[in-house]
Structures are given as C-alpha cells and as structure tokens.
PyMOL Python script that loads the backbone (N, CA, C, O; Angstrom):
from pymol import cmd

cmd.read_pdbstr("""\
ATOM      1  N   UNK A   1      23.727 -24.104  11.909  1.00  0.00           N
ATOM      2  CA  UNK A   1      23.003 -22.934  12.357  1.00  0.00           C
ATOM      3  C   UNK A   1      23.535 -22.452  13.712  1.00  0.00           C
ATOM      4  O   UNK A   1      23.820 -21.288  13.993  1.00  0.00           O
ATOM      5  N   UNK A   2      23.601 -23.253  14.306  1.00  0.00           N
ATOM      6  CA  UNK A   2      24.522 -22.645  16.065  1.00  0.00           C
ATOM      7  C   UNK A   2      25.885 -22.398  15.611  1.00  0.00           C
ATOM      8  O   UNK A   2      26.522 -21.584  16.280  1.00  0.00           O
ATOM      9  N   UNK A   3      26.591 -23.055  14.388  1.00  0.00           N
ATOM     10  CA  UNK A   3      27.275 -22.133  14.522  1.00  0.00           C
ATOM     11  C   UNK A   3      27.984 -20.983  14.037  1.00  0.00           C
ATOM     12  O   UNK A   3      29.196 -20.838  14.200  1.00  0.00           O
ATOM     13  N   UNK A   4      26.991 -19.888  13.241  1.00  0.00           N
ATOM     14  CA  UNK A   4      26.612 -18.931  13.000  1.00  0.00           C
ATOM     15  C   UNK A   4      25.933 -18.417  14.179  1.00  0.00           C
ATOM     16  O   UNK A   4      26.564 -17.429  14.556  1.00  0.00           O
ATOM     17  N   UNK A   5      24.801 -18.669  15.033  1.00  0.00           N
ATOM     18  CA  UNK A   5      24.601 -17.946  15.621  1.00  0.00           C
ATOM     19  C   UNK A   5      25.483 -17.293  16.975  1.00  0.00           C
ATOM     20  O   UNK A   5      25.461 -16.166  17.470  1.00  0.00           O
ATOM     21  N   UNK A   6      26.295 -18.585  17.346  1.00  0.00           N
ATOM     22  CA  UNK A   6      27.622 -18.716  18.150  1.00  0.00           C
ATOM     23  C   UNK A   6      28.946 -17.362  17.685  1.00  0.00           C
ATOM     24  O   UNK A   6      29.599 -16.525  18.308  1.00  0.00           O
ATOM     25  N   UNK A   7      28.816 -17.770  16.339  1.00  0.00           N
ATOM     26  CA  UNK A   7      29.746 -16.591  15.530  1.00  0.00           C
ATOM     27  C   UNK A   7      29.376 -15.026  15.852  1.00  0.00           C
ATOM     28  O   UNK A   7      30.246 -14.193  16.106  1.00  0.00           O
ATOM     29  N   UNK A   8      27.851 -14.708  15.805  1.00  0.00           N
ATOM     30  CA  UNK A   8      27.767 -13.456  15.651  1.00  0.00           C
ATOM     31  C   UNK A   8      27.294 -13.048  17.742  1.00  0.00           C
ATOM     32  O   UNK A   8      27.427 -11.905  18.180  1.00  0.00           O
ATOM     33  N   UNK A   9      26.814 -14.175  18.608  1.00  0.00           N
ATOM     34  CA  UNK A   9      26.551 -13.564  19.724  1.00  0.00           C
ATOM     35  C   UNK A   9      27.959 -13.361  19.868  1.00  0.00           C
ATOM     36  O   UNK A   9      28.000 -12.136  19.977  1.00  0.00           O
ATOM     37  N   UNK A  10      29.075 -13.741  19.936  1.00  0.00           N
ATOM     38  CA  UNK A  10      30.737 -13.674  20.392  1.00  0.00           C
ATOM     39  C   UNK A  10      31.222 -12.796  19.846  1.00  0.00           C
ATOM     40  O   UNK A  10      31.982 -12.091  20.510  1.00  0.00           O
ATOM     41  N   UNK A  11      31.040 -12.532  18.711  1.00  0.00           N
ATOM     42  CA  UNK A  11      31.806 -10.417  17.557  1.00  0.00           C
ATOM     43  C   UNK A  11      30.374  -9.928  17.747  1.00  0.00           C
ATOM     44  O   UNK A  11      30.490  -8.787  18.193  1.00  0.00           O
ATOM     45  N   UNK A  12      29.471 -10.138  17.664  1.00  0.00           N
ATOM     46  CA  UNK A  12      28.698  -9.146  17.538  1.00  0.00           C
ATOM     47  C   UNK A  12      28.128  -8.406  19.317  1.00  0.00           C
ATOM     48  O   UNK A  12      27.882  -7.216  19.516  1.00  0.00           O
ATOM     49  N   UNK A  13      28.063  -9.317  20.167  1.00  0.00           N
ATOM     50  CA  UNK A  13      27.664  -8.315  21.500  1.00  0.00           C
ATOM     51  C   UNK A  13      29.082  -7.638  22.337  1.00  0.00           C
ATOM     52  O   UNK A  13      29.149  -6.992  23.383  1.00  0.00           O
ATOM     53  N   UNK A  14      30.201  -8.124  21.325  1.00  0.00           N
ATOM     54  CA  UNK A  14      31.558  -7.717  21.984  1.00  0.00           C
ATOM     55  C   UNK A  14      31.571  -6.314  21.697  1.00  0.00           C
ATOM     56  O   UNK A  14      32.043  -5.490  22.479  1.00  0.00           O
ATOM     57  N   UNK A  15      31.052  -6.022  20.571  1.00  0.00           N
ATOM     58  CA  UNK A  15      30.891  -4.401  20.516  1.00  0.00           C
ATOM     59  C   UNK A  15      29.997  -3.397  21.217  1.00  0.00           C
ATOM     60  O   UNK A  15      30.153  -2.176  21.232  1.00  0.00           O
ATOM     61  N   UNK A  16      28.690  -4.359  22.002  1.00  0.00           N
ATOM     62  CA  UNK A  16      28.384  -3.383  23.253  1.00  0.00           C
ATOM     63  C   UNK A  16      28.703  -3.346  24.457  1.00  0.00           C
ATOM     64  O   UNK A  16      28.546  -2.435  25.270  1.00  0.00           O
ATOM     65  N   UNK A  17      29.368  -4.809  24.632  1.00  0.00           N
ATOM     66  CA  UNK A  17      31.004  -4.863  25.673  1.00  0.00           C
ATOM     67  C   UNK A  17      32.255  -3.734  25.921  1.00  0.00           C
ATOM     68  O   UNK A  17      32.760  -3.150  26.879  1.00  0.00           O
ATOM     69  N   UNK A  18      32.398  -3.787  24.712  1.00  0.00           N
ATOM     70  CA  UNK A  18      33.910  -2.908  24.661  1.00  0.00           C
ATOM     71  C   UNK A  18      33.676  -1.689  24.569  1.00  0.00           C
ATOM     72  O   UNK A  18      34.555  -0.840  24.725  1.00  0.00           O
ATOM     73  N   UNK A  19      32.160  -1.358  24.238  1.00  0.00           N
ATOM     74  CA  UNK A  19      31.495   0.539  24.378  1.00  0.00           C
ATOM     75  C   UNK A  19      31.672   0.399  26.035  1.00  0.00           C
ATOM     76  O   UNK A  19      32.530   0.944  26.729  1.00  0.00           O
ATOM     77  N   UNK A  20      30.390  -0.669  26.537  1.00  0.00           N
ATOM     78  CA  UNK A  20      30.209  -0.449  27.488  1.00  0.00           C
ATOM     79  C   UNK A  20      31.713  -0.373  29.194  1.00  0.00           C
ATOM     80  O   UNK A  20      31.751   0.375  30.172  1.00  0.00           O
ATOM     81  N   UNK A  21      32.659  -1.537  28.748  1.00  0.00           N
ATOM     82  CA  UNK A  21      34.281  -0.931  28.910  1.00  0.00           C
ATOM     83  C   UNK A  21      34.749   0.248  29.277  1.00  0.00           C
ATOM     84  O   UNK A  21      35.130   0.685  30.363  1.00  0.00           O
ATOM     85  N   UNK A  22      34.605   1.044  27.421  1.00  0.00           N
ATOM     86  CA  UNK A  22      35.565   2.365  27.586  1.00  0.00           C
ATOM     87  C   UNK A  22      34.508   3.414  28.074  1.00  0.00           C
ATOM     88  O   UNK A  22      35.062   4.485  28.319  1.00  0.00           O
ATOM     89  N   UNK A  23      33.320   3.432  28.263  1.00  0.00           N
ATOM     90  CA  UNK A  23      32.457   4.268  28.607  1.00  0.00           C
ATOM     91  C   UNK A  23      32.257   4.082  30.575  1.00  0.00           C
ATOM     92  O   UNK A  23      31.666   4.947  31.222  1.00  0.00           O
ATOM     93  N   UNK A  24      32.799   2.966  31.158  1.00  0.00           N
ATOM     94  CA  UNK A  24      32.868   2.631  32.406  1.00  0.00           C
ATOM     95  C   UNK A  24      31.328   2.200  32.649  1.00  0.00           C
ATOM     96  O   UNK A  24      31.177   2.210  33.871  1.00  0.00           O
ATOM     97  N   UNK A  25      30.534   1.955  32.235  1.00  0.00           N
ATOM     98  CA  UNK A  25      28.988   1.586  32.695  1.00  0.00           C
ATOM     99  C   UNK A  25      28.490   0.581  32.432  1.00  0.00           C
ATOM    100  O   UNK A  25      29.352  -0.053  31.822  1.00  0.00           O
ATOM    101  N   UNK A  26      27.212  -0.257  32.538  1.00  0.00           N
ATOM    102  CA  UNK A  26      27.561  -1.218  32.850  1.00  0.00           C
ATOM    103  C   UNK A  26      26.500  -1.627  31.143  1.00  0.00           C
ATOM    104  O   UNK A  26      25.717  -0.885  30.549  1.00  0.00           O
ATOM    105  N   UNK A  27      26.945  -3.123  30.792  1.00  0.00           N
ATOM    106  CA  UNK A  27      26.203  -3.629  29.392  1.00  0.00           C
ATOM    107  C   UNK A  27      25.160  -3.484  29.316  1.00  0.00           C
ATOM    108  O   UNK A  27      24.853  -3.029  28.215  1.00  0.00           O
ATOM    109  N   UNK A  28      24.403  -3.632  29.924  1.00  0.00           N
ATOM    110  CA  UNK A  28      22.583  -4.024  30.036  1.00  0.00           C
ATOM    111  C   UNK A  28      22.540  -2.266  29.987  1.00  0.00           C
ATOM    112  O   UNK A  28      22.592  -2.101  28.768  1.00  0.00           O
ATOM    113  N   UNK A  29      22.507  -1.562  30.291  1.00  0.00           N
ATOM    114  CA  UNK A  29      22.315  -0.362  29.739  1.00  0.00           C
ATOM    115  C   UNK A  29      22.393   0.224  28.783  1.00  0.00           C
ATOM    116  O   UNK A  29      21.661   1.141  28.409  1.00  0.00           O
ATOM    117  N   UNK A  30      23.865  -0.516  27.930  1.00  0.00           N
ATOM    118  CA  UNK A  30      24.507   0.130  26.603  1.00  0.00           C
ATOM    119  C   UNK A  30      23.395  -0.803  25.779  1.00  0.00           C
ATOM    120  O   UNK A  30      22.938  -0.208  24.802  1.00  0.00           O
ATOM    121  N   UNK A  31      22.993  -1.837  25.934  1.00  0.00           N
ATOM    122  CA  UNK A  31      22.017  -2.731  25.027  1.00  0.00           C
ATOM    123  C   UNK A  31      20.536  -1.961  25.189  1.00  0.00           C
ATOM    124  O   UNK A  31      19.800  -1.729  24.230  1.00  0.00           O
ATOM    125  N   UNK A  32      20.271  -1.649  26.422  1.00  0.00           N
ATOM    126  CA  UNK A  32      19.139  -1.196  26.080  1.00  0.00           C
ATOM    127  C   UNK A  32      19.137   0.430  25.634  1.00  0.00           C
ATOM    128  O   UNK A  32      18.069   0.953  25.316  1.00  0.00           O
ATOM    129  N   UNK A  33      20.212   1.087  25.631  1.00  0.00           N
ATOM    130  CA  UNK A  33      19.953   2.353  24.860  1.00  0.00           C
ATOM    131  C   UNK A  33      20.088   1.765  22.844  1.00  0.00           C
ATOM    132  O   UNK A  33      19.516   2.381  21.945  1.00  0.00           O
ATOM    133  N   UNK A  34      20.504   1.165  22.737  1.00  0.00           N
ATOM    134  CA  UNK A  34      20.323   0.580  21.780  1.00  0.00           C
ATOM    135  C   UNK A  34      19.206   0.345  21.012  1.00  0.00           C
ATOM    136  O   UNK A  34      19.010   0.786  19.880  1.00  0.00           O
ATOM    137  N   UNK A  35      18.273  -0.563  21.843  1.00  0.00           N
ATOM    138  CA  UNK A  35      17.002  -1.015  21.449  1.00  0.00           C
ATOM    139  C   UNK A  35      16.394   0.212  21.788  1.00  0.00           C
ATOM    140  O   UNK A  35      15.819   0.513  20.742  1.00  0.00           O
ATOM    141  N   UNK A  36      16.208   0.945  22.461  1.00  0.00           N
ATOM    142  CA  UNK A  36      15.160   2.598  22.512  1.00  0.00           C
ATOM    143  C   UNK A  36      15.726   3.485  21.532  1.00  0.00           C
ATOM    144  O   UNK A  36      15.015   4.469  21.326  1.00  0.00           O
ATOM    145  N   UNK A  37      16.978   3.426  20.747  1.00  0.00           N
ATOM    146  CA  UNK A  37      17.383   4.331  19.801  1.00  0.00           C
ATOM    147  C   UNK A  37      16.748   3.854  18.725  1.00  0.00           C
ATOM    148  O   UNK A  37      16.198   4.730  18.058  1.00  0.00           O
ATOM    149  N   UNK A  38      16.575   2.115  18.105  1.00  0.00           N
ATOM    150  CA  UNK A  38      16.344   1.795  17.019  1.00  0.00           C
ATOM    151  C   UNK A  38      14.755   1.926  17.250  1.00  0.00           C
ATOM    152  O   UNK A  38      14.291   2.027  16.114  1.00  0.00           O
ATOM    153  N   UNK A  39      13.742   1.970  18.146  1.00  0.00           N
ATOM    154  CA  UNK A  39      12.654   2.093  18.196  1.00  0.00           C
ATOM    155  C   UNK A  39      12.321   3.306  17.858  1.00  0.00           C
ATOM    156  O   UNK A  39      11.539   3.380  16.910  1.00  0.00           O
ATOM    157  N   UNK A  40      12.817   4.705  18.541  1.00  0.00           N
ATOM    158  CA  UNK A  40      12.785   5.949  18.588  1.00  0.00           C
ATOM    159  C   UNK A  40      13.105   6.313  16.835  1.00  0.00           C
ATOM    160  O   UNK A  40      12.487   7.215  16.271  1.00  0.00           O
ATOM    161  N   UNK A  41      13.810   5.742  16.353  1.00  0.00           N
ATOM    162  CA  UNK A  41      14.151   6.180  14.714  1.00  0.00           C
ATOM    163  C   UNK A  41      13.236   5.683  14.057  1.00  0.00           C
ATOM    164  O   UNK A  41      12.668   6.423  13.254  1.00  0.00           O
ATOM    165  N   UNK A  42      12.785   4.232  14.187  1.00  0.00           N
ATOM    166  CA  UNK A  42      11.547   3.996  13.513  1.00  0.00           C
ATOM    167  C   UNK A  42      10.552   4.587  13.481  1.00  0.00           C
ATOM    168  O   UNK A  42      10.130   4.827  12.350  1.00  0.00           O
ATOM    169  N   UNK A  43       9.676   5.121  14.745  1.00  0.00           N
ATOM    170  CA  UNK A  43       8.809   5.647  14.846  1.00  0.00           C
ATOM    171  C   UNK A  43       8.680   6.802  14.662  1.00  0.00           C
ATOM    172  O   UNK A  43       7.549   7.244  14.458  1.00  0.00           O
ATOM    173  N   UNK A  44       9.725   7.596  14.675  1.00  0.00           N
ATOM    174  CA  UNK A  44      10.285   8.893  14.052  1.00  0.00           C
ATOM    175  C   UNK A  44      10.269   9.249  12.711  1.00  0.00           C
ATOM    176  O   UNK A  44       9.852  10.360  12.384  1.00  0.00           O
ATOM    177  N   UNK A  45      10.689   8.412  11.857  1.00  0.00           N
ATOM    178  CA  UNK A  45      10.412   8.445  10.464  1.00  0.00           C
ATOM    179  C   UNK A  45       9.482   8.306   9.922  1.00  0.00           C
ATOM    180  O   UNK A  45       9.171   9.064   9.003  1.00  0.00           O
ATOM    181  N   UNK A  46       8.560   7.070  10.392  1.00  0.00           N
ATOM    182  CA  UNK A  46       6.924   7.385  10.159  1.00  0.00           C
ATOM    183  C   UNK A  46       6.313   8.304  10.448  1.00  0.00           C
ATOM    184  O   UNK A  46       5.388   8.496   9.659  1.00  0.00           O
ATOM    185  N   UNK A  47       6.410   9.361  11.635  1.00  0.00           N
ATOM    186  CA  UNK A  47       6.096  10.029  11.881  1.00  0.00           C
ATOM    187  C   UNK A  47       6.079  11.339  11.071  1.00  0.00           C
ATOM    188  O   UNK A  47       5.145  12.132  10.950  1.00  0.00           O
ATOM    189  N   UNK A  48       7.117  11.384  10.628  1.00  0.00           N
ATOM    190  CA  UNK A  48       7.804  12.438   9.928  1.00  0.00           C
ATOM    191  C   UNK A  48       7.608  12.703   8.365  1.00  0.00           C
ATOM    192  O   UNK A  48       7.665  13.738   7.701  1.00  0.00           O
ATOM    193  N   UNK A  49       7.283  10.987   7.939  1.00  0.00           N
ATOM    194  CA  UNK A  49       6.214  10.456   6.802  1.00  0.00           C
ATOM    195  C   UNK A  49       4.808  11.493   6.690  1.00  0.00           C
ATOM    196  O   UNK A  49       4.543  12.280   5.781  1.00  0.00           O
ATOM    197  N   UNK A  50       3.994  11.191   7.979  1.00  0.00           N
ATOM    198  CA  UNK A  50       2.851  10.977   7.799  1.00  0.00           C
ATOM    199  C   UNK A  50       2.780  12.694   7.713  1.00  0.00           C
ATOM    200  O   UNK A  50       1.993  13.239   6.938  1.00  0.00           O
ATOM    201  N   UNK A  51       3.728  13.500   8.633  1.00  0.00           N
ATOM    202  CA  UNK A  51       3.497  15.110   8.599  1.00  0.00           C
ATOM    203  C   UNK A  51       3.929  15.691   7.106  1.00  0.00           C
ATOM    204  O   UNK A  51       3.315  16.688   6.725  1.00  0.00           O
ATOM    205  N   UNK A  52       5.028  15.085   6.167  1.00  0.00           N
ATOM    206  CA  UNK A  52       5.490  15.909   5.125  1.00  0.00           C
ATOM    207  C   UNK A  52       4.373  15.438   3.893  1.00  0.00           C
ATOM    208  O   UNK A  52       4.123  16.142   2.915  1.00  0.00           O
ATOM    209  N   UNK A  53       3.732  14.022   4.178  1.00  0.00           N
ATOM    210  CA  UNK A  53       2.601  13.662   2.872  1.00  0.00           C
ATOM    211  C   UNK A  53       1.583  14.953   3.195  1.00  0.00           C
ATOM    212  O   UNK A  53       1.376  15.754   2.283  1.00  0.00           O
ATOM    213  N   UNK A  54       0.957  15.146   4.486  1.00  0.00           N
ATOM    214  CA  UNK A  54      -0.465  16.170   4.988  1.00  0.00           C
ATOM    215  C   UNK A  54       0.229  17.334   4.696  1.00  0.00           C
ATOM    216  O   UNK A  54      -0.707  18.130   4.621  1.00  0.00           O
ATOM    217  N   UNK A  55       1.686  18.256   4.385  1.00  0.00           N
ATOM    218  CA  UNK A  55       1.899  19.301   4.346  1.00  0.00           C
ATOM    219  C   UNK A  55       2.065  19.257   2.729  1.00  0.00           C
ATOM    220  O   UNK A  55       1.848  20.295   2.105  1.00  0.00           O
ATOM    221  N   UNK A  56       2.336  18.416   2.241  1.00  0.00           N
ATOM    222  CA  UNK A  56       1.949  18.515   0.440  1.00  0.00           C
ATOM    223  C   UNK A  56       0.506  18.429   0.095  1.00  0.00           C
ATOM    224  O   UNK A  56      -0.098  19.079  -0.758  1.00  0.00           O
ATOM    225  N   UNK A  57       0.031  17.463   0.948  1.00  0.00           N
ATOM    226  CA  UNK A  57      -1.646  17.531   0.413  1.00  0.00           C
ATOM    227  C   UNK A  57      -1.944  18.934   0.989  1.00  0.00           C
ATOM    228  O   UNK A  57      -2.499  19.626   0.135  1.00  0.00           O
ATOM    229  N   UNK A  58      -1.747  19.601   2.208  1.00  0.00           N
ATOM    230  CA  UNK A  58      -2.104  20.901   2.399  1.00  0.00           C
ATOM    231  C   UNK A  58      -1.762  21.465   0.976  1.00  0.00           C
ATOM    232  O   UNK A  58      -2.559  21.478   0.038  1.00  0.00           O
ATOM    233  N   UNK A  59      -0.510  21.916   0.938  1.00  0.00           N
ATOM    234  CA  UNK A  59      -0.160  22.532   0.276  1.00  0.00           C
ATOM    235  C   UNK A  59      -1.122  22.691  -1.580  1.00  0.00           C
ATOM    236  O   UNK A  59      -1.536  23.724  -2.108  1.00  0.00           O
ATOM    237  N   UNK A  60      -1.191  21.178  -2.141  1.00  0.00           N
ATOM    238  CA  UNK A  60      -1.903  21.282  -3.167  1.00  0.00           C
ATOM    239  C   UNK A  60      -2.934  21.828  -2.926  1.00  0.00           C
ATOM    240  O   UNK A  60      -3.598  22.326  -3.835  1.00  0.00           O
ATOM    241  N   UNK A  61      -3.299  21.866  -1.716  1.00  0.00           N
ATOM    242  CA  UNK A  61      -5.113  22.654  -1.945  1.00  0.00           C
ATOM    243  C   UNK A  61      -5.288  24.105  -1.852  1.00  0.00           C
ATOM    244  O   UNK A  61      -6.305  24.733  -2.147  1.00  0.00           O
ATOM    245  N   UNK A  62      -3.946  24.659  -1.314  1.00  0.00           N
ATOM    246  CA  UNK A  62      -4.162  25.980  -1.384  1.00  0.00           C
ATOM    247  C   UNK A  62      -3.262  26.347  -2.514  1.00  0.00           C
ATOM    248  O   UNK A  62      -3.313  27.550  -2.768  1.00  0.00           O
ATOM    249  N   UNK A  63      -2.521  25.716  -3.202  1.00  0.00           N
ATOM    250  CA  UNK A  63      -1.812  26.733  -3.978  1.00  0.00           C
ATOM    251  C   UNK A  63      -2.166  26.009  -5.674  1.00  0.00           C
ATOM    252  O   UNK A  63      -1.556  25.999  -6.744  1.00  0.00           O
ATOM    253  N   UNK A  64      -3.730  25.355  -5.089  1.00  0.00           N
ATOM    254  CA  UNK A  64      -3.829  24.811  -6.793  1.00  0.00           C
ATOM    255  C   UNK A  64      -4.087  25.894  -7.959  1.00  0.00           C
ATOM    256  O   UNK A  64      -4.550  26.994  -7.658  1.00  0.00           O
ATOM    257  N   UNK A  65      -3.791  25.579  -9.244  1.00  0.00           N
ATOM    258  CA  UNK A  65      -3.545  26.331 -10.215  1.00  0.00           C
ATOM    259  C   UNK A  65      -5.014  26.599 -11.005  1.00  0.00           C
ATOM    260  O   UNK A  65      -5.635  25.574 -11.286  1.00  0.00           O
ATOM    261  N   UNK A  66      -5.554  27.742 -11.344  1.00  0.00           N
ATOM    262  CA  UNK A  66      -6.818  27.771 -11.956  1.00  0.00           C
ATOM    263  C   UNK A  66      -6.695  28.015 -13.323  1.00  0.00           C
ATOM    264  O   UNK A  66      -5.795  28.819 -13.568  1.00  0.00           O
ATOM    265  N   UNK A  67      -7.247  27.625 -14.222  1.00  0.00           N
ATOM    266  CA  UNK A  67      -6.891  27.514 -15.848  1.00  0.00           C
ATOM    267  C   UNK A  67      -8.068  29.077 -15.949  1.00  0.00           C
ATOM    268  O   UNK A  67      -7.595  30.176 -16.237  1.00  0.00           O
ATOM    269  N   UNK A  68      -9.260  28.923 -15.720  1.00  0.00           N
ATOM    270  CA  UNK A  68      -9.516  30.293 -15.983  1.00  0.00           C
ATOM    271  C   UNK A  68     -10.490  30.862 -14.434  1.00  0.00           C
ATOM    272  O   UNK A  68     -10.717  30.498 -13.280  1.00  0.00           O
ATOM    273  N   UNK A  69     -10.824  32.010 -15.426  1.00  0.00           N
ATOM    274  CA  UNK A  69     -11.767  33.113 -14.055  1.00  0.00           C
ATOM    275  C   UNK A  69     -13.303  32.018 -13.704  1.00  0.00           C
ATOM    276  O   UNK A  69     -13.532  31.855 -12.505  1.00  0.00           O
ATOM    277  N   UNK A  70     -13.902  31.592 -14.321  1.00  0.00           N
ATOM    278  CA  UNK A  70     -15.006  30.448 -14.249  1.00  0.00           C
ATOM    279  C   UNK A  70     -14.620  29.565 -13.168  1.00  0.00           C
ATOM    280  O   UNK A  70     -15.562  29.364 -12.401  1.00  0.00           O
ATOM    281  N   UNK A  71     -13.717  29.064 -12.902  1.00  0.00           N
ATOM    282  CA  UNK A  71     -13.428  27.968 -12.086  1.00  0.00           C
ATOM    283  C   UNK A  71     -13.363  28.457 -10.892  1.00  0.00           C
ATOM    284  O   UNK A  71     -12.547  27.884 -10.170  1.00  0.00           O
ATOM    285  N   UNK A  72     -14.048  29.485 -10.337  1.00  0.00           N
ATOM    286  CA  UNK A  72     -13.829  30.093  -9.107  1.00  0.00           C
ATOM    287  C   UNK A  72     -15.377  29.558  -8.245  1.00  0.00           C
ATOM    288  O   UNK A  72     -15.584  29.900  -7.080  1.00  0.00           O
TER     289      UNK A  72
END
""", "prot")
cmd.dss("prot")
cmd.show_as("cartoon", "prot")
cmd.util.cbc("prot")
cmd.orient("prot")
C-alpha cells in the first residue's frame, strides 16, 4: 500500500509542480486553486440540477394539456 501511495504522491503532485514551474508561482496556490475549482463544479452542477428539475415542473403546470372544455 505505501507503495502505491509513494507512486502516485511522486507522478501525481509533479503535475502541480511543473504547472506551478512554467506558470512562475508558487505550489500551494496551484493546489489550492485546484481544490476551489473541484468544489465550485460540484456545487455548480447541483445547483444547476435543482434550477432545470423547478423549470420543467414550472413548465408542466403551465403548459399542461386539457383533453376537453370541462376540465377548466
């Protein structure tokens, strides 16, 4: 198990190393825009969930279909 986890901290944080490198700034920044991007998308999509389900349920209630003149 360490050493897999050994495997991926050494290739895997080298890639917010070598951003943080060619971008000149410093790691702890490039990691934490990271973690506020993957938070910001999560909560974004739920979000975005919860508005397009309430604009179909809107929607069914005003544009429901009446079979005849009685049902008014």
């Amino acid at each position: 198990m360490d050493r897999i986890r050994f495997f991926f901290e050494k290739h895997g944080f080298s890639v917010c190393s070598t951003l943080a490198n060619f971008l000149g700034i410093n790691v702890k920044n490039v990691r934490l825009f990271f973690i506020y991007a993957s938070f910001t998308t999560i909560i974004g999509g739920f979000i975005m969930y919860l508005i397009i389900g309430f604009l179909f349920k809107l929607r069914g209630m005003i544009y429901r279909k009446r079979t005849s003149v009685f049902d008014l």
